[in-house]
C-alpha positions as CSV (number, residue, x, y, z in Angstrom):
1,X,-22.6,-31.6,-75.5
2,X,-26.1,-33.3,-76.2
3,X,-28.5,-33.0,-79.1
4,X,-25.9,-33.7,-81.7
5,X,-27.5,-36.0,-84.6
6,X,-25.2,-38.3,-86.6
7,X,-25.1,-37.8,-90.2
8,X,-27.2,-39.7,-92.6
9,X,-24.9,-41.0,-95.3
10,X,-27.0,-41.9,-98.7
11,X,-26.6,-43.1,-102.0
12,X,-26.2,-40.9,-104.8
13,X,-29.3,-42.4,-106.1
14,X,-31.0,-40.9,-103.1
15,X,-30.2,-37.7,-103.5
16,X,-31.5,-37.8,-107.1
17,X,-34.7,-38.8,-105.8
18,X,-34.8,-36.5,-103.2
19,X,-34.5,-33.5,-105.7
20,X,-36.7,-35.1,-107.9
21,X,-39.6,-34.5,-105.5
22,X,-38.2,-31.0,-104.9
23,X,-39.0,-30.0,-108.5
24,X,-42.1,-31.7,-107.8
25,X,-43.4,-29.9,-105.4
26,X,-41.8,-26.5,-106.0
27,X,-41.9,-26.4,-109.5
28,X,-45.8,-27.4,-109.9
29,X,-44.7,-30.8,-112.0
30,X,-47.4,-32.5,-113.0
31,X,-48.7,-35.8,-114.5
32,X,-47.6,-35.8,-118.2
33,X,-44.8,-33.3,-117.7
34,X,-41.2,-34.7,-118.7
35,X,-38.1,-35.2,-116.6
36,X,-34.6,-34.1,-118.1
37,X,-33.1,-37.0,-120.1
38,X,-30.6,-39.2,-118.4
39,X,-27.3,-37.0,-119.6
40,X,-28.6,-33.6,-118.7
41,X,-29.9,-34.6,-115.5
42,X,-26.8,-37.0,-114.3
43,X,-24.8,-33.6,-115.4
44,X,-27.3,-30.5,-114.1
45,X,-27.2,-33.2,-110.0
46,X,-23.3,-33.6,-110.9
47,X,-23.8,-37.2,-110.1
48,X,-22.9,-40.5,-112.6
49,X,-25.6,-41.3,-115.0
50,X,-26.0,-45.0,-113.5
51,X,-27.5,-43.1,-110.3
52,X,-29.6,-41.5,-112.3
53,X,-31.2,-44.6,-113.9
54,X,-31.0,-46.2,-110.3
55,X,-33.2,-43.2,-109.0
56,X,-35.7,-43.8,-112.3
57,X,-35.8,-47.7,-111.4
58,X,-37.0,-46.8,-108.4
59,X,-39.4,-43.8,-108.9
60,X,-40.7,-46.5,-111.7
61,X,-41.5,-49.0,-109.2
62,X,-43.4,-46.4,-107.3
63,X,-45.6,-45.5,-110.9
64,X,-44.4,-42.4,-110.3
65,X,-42.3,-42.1,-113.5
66,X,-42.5,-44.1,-116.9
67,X,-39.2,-44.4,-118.6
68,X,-39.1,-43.9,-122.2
69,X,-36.3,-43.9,-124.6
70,X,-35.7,-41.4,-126.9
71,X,-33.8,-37.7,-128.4
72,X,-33.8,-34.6,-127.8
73,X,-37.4,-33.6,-126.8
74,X,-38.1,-37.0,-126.5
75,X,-35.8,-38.1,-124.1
76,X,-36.2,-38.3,-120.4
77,X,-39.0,-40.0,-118.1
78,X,-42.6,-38.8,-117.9
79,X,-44.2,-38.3,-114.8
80,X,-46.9,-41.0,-114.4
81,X,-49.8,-41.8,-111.6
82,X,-50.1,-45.1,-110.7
83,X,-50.1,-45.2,-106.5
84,X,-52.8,-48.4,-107.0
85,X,-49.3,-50.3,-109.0
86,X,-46.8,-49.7,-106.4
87,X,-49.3,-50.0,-103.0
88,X,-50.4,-53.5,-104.6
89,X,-46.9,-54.7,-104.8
90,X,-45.8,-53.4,-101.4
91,X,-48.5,-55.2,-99.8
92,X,-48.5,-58.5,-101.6
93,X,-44.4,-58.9,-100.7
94,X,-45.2,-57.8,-97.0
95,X,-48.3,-60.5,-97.1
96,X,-45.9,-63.1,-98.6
97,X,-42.9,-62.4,-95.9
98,X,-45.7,-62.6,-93.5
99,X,-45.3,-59.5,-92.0
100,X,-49.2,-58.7,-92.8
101,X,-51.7,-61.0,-91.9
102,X,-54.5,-62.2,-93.9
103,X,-57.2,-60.8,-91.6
104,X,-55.0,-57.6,-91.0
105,X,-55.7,-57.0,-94.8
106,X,-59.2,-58.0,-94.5
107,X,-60.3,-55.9,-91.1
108,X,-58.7,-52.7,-93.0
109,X,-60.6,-53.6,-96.3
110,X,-63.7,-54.0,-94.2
111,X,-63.1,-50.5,-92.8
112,X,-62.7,-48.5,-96.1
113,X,-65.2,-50.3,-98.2
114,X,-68.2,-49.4,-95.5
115,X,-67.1,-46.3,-95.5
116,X,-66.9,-46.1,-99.4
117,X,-70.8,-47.7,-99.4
118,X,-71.8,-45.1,-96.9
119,X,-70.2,-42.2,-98.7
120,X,-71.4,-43.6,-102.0
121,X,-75.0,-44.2,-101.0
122,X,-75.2,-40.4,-99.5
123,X,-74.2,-38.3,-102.3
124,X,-75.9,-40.6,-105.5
125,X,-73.1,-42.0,-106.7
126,X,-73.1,-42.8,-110.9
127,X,-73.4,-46.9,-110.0
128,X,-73.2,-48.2,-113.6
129,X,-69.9,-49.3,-113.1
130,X,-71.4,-51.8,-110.7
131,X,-74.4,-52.8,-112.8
132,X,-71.9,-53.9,-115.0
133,X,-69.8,-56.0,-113.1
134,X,-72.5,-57.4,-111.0
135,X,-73.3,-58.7,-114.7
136,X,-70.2,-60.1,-116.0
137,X,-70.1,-62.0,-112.6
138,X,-73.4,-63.6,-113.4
139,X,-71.5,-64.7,-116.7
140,X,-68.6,-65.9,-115.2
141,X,-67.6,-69.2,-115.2
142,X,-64.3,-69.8,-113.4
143,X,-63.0,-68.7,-109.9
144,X,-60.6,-66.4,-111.9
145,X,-63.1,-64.9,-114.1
146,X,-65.6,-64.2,-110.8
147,X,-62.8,-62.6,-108.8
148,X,-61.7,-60.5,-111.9
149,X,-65.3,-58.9,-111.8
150,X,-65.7,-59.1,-108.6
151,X,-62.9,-57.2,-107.6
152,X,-64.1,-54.5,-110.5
153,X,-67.2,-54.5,-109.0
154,X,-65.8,-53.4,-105.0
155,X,-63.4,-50.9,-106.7
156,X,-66.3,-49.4,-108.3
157,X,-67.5,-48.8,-104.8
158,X,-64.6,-47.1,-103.3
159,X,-64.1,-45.5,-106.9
160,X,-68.4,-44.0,-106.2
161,X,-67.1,-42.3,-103.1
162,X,-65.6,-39.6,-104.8
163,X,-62.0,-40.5,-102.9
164,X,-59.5,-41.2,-105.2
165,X,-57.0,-42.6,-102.4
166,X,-59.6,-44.9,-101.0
167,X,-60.5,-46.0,-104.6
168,X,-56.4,-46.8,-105.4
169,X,-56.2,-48.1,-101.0
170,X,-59.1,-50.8,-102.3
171,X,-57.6,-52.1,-105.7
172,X,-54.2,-52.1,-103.9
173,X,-56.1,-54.2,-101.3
174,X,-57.9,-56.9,-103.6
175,X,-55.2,-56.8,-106.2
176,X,-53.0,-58.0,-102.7
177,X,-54.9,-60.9,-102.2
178,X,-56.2,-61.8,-105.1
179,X,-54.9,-65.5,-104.7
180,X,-56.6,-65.7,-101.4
181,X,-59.7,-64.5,-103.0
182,X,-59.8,-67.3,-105.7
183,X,-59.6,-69.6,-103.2
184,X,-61.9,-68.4,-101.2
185,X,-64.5,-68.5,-104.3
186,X,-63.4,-72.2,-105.0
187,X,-63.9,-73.1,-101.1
188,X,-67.3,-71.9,-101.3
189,X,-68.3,-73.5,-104.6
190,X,-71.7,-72.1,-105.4
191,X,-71.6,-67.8,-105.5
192,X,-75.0,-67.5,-105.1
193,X,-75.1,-66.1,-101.6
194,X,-71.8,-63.2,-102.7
195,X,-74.0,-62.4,-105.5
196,X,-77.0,-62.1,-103.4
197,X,-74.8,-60.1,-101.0
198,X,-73.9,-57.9,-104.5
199,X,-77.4,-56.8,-105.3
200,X,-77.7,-56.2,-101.7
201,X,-75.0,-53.6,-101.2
202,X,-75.8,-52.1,-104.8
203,X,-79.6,-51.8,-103.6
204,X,-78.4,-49.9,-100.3
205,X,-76.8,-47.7,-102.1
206,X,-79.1,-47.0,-104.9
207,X,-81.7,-46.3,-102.2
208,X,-79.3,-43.9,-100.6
209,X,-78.9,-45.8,-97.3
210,X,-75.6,-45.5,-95.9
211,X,-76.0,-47.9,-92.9
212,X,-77.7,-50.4,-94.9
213,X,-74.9,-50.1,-97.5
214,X,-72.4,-50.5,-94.5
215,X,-74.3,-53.4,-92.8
216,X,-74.1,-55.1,-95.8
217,X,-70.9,-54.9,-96.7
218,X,-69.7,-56.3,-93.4
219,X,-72.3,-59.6,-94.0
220,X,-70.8,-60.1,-97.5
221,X,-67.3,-60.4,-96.4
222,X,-67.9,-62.4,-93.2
223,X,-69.7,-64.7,-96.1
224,X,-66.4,-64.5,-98.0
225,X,-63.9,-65.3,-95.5
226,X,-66.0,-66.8,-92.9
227,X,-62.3,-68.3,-91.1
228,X,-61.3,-64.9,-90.2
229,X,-65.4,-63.5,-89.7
230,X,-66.2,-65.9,-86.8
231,X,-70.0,-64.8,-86.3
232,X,-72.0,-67.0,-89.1
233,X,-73.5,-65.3,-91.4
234,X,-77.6,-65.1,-91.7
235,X,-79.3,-65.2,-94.3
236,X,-81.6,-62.5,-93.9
237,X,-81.3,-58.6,-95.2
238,X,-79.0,-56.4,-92.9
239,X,-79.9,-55.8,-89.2
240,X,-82.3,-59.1,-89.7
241,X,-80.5,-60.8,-86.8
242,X,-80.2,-57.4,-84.4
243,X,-83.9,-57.3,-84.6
244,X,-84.4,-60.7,-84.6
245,X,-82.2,-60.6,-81.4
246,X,-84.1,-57.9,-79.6
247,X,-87.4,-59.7,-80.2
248,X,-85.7,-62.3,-78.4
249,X,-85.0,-60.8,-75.7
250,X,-88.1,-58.3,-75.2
251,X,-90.6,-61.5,-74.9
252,X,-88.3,-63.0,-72.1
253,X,-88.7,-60.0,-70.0
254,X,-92.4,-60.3,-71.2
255,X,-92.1,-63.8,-69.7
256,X,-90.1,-62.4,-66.7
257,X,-92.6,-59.7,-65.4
258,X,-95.5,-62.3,-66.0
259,X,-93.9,-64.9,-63.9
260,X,-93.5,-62.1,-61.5
């Protein structure tokens, strides 16, 4: 007979996740609420206390739980939040076993953080978050200390789109590749054009543009990682070199029909 599935053997560990997320979900656990201590869970799942502390490892590595030790009311781990924690790590080991690409990171950033500036620039966003790291950037005087900000400062954008996935998809995403992004600061030497790029986006959205916002997202990072952003980059405000472009070409048909 067909449609027979073999059996999926797992580790006690496993299962002690497994039912951990079904108290999650079916008993409304929240952020803040307590897990049973180590003892009364390892007896209440009928499985050895060391799976139980495996299962917290894990669930800790996911920020889903923070262990604490402790008695009686005190004991057992607290549910936590902390998706940005564990999405950052997953991504920097991939990245480092090379099984993400650089520009695979990059092309996905460059997707969320337009639509982050778009979103952000129609609904009026509170910006002050970005006033302030646009200004510690102006004081900064390492690499380090400019990505720090920096990275602060493009949070703050997905964090002024209201979306709290996107907002912990972006820190994930620049806390990844932060090392690239130092270098990337030291290749360039002089900042001035990212900041420029900065007050740019900032201004788009303060002005409630979304496609400006977008457009200029997309020029700062081909500015930032101009090996993986073949086009160059103008120097002009967004769109600059579209117009420029169609100027171009509407004075050679011009030409064309007079030669005609």
């Amino acid at each position: 007979m067909s449609g027979w599935q073999p059996v999926r053997r797992t580790r006690a560990f496993e299962d002690v996740i497994a039912r951990i997320e079904e108290r999650i979900a079916g008993d409304g656990l929240t952020v803040g609420d307590r897990l049973p201590g180590e003892r009364q869970l390892a007896e209440q799942l009928q499985v050895s206390r060391s799976s139980v502390r495996e299962a917290m490892r894990v669930l800790e590595t996911l920020g889903v739980v923070s262990s604490q030790v402790g008695r009686g009311p005190d004991a057992g781990a607290v549910l936590t939040a902390r998706p940005a924690g564990a999405l950052t790590d997953l991504l920097r080991l991939h990245l480092g076993l090379a099984s993400l690409s650089l520009e695979e990171v990059i092309d996905a950033r460059l997707m969320i953080e337009q639509w982050s500036a778009a979103r952000a620039a129609g609904h009026g966003a509170d910006l002050s978050a970005l006033s302030d790291a646009l200004e510690r950037m102006d004081q900064a005087t390492t690499a380090e200390d400019f990505v720090e900000h920096d990275t602060a400062f493009h949070v703050a954008i997905a964090e002024a789109s209201g979306n709290r996935l996107i907002a912990a998809m972006m820190r994930s995403l620049r806390d990844s590749v932060r090392r690239y992004a130092i270098e990337a600061v030291e290749r360039l030497g002089d900042t001035g054009g990212l900041m420029t790029d900065h007050h740019l986006i900032r201004q788009a959205i303060v002005s409630g543009n979304p496609s400006e916002a977008s457009a200029a997202v997309e020029t700062h990072l081909r500015r930032a990682y101009p090996d993986i952003f073949r086009t160059p980059v103008t120097s002009g405000p967004p769109g600059a070199d579209d117009r420029g472009r169609g100027e171009d070409q509407a004075r050679s048909e011009d030409r064309g029909r007079a030669d005609g």
